[in-house]
C-alpha positions as CSV (number, residue, x, y, z in Angstrom):
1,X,1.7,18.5,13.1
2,X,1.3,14.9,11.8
3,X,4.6,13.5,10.8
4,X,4.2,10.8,8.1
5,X,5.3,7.6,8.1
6,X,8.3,7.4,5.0
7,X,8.5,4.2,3.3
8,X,11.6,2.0,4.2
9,X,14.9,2.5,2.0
10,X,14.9,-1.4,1.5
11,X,11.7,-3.5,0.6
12,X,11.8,-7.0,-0.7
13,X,8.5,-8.3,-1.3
14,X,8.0,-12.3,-1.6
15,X,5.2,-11.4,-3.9
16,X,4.8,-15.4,-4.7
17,X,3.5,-15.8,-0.9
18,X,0.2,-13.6,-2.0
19,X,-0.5,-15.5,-4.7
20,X,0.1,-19.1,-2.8
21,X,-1.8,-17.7,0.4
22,X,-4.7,-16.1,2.4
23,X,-3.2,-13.9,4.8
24,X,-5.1,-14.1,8.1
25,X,-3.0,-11.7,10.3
26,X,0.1,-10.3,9.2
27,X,2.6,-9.4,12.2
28,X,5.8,-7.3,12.5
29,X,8.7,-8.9,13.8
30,X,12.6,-8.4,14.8
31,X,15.3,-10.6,12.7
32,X,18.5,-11.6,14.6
33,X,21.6,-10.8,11.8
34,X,25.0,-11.2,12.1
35,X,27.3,-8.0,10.5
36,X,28.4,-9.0,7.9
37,X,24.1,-10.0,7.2
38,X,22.7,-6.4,8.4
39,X,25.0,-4.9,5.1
40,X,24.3,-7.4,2.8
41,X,20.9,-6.6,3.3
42,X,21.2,-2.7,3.1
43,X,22.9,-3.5,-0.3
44,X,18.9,-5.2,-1.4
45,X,20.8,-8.5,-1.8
46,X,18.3,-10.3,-0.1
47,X,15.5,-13.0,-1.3
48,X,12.4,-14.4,0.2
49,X,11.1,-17.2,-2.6
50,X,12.0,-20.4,-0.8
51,X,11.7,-18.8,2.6
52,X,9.3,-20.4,5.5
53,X,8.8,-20.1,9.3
54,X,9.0,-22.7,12.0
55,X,8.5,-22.8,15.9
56,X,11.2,-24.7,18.1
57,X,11.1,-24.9,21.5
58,X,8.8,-22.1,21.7
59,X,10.8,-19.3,19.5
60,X,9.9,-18.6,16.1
61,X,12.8,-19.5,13.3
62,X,12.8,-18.6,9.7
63,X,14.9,-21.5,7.4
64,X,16.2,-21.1,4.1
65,X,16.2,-17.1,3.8
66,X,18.6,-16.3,1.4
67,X,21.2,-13.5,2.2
68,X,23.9,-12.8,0.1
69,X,27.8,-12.6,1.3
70,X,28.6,-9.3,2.2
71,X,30.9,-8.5,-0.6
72,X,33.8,-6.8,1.3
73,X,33.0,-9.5,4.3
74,X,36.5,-11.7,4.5
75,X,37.0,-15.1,6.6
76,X,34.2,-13.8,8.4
77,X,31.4,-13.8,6.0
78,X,27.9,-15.5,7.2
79,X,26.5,-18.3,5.4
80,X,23.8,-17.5,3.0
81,X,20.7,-19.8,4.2
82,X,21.2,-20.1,7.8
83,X,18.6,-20.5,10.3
84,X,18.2,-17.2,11.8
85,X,15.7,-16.1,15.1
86,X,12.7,-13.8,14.8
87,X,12.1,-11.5,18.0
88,X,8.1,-11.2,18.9
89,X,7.1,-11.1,21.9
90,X,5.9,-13.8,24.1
91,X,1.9,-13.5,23.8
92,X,2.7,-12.7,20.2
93,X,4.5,-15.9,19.9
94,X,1.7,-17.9,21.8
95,X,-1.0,-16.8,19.9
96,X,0.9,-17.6,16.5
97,X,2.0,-20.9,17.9
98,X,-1.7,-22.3,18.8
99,X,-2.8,-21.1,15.3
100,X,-0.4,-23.3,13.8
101,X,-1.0,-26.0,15.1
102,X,-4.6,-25.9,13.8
103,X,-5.0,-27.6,10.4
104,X,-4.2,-25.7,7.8
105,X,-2.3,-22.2,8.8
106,X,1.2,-21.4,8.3
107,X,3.6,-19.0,9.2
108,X,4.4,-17.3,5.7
109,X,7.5,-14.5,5.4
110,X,5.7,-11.5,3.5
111,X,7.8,-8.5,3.7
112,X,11.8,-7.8,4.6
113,X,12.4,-4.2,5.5
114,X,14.5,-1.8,7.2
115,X,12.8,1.1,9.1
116,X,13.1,4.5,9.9
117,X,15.5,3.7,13.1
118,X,17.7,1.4,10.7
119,X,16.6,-2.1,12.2
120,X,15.5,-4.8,10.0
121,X,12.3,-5.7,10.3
122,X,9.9,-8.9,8.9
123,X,6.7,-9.0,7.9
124,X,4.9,-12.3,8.7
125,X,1.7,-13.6,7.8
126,X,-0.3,-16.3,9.5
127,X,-1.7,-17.6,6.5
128,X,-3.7,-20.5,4.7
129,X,-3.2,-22.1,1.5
130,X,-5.3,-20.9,-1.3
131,X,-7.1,-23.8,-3.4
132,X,-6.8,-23.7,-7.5
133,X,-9.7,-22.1,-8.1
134,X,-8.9,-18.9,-5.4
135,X,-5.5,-19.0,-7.7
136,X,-7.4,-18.4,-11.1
137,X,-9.8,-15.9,-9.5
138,X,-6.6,-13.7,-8.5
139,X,-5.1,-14.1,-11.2
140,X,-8.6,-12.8,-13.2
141,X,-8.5,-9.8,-11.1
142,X,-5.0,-8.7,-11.4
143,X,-5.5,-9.1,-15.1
144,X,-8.8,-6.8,-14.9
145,X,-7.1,-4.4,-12.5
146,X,-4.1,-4.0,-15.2
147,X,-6.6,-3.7,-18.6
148,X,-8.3,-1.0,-16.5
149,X,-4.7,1.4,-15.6
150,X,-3.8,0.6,-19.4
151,X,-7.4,1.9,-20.7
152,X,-6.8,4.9,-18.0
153,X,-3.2,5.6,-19.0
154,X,-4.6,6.1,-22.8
155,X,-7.0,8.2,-22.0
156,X,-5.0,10.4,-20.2
């Protein structure tokens, strides 16, 4: 008996990261939250837009995440863009870290997520920047792809 995989309760998607960048290799990695973060997050209020991903000193960071307060969180409350650590491990890390520092690849935040054992989980991407013309041709095959479930749809 195969037991398959359920998606995750709580998904955010920073859907603006596909259309900016290539992904090259997309890793799953550990987030380090405070409390008051872990329910703000099990809530969904959680965003990803400005997010990006930095080494120092050899650990992996991600800046300006935005997590709401937690809404019943008092004195205690966490601030809503603070620096917070990504767990990988250390030949994960290494490998990401020499990719960066070739031109042109970035550490991107794809996907936020809380799995099946209730810990929160990111998605990251080493990725490179996509040039205009990659942007149009996307955008011309999102906008065939969506023509082509509406002609489906009506014929259904």
């Amino acid at each position: 008996m195969a037991t398959k995989k359920q998606k995750p309760l709580i998904e955010i998607v920073n859907r603006r990261a596909t259309f900016e960048f290539e992904f090259i290799d997309v890793v799953e990695a550990g987030i380090l939250l405070l409390g008051t973060e872990i329910k703000s997050v099990r809530a969904g209020n959680v965003n990803l837009r400005d997010a990006y991903c930095l080494f120092k000193n050899g650990e992996l960071f991600i800046y300006s995440m935005f997590i709401a307060p937690y809404t019943y969180g008092n004195q205690f409350n966490h601030e809503e863009r603070r620096v917070r650590k990504l767990l990988l491990k250390r030949a994960e890390l290494r490998k990401l870290e020499k990719k960066v520092k070739e031109k042109g690849f970035t550490i991107v935040p794809h996907k936020f997520y809380i799995n099946e054992r209730g810990f929160a989980k990111m998605e990251i991407a080493l990725a490179q920047g996509k040039k205009t013309y990659d942007k149009r041709d996307s955008i011309k095959q999102k906008d065939m792809k969506r023509d082509l479930d509406r002609i489906k749809k009506a014929n259904l």
